[in-house]
C-alpha positions, 0 to 999 in steps of 0.5 A: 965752622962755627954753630950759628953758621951750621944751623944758618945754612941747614936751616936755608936747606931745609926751606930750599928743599921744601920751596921746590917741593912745594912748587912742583908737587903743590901746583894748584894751591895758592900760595903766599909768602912765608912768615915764622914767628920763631926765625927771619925767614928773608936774613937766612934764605936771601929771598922770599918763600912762596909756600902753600899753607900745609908747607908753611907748617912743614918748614915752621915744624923744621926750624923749631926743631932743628934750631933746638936740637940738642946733639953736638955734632948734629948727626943726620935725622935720619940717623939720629938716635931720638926722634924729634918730629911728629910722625906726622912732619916726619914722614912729610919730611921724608917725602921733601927730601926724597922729592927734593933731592933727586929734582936737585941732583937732576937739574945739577944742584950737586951742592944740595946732594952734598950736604945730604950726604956729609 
């Protein structure tokens, strides 16, 4: 699997898992469509992100950082030996992928388990 294909599907990840923890666990907040300034958010996902303001934020946070990691072969953040989040994302992140997860892994998305995973 080439990089650029890598970083493409990690980084359509990353908003999937925050998409659907924003709509579940952000249901009161108003919501817009997401724009970055550092990446074309519609040519890596296929559709538009709907997210509140705070996890606009989160998911700019996480494509900066993970478009600029520097270890090759990525490992997993939470293995990775140098901690590039601030603590603040960081553990907000944590919370996405914990929430995210487990809605996914119970309504049959085994795809997204998978790439947790491995």
């Amino acid at each position: 699997m080439s990089t650029q294909t890598e970083l493409n599907r990690d980084l359509r990840t990353l908003a999937r898992f925050i998409q659907v923890y924003c709509r579940h666990q952000h249901i009161g907040r108003r919501k817009r469509v997401a724009h970055l300034k550092t990446h074309d958010l519609h040519a890596i996902t296929g559709s538009r992100l709907a997210l509140c303001g705070e996890c606009e934020k989160l998911l700019a946070h996480a494509f900066v950082k993970r478009s600029h990691c520097p270890f090759s072969p990525k490992p997993a953040c939470k293995h990775c030996p140098k901690h590039c989040y601030h603590p603040k994302y960081r553990a907000a992140i944590r919370e996405v992928m914990k929430f995210s997860g487990t809605h996914l892994l119970l309504t049959g998305r085994l795809d997204y388990l998978l790439h947790l995973l491995f």
